[in-house]
C-alpha positions in Angstrom: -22.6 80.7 19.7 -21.4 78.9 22.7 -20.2 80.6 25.6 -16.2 81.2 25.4 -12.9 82.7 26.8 -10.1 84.2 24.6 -6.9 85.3 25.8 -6.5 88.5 23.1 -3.4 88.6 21.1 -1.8 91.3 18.9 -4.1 90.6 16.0 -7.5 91.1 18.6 -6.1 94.1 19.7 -4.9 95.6 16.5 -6.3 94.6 13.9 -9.8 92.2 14.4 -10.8 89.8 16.8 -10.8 86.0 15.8 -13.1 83.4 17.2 -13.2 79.9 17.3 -13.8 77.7 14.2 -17.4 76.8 14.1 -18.1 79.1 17.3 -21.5 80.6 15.2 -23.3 77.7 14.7 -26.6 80.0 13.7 -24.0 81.4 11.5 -24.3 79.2 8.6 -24.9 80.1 4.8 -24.1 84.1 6.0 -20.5 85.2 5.4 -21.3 88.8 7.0 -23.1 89.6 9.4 -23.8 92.7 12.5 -24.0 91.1 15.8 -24.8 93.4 19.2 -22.8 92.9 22.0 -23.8 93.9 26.1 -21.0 95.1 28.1 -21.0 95.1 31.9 -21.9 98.8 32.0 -24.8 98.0 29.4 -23.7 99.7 26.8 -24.4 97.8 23.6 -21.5 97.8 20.9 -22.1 96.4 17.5 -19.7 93.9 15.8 -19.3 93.3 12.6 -19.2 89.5 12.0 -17.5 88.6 9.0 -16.4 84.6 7.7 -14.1 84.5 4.7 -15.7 82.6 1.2 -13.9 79.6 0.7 -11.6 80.4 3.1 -10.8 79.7 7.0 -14.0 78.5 8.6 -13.0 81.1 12.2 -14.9 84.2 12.1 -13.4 87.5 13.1 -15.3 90.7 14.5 -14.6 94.1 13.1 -16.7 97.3 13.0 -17.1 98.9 16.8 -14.7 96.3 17.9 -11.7 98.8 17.8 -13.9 101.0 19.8 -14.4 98.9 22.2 -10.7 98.2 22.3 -9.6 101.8 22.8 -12.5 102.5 25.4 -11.9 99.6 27.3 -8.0 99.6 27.4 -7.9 96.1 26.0 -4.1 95.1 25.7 -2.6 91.7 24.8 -3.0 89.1 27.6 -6.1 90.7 28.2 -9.4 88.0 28.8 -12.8 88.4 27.2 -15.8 86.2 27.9 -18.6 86.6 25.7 -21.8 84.9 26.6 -24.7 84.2 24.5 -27.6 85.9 25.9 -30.5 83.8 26.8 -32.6 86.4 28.2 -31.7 88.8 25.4 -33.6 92.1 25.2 -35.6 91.5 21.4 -36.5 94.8 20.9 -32.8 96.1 21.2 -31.5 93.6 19.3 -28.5 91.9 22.0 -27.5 89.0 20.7 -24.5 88.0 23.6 -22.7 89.7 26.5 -19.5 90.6 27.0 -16.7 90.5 30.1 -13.9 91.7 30.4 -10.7 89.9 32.7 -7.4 92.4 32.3 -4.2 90.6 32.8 -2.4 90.9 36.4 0.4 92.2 34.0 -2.1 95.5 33.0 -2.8 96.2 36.5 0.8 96.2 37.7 1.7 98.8 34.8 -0.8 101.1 36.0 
């Protein structure tokens, strides 16, 4: 996967998150898949990956995804960056890391 940015919309927040078409290059042949995410406090989160058979070539996250949601606040107009991780620890399985940006519209309602 390539690094990226997403803006998150109603569907990220509510119901799964959807990436890029073609973002999971090493993704090929698989239509499901768990892939471990970092956060910034280090805590790893794992994502289910699934693509749809014959269907829409984007990939959408599921699984501790809605967990991460409610823990982080996440809201629409929120930003996440997730970053493939090049240094990834092996033996505890991270695959990418993920930031988060909140939206200057979240801070102001707090």
């Amino acid at each position: 996967m390539e690094n990226f940015i997403k803006k998150l919309d109603c569907t990220d927040v509510q119901r799964r998150l959807t990436l890029p078409e073609n973002c999971l290059k090493d993704f090929q042949g698989h239509h499901e898949a768990n892939l471990k995410f970092k956060d910034e406090e280090g805590q790893v989160w794992t994502f289910r990956c699934r693509l749809s058979p014959g269907g829409s070539s984007k990939p959408a996250l599921s699984g501790d995804w809605f967990s991460f949601v409610r823990k982080k606040g996440l809201t629409t107009g929120d930003v996440i960056v997730i970053i493939s991780d090049k240094e990834k620890d092996v033996a505890a399985g991270e695959d990418f890391k993920i930031k988060i940006k909140k939206s200057a519209l979240t801070h102001h309602q707090h």
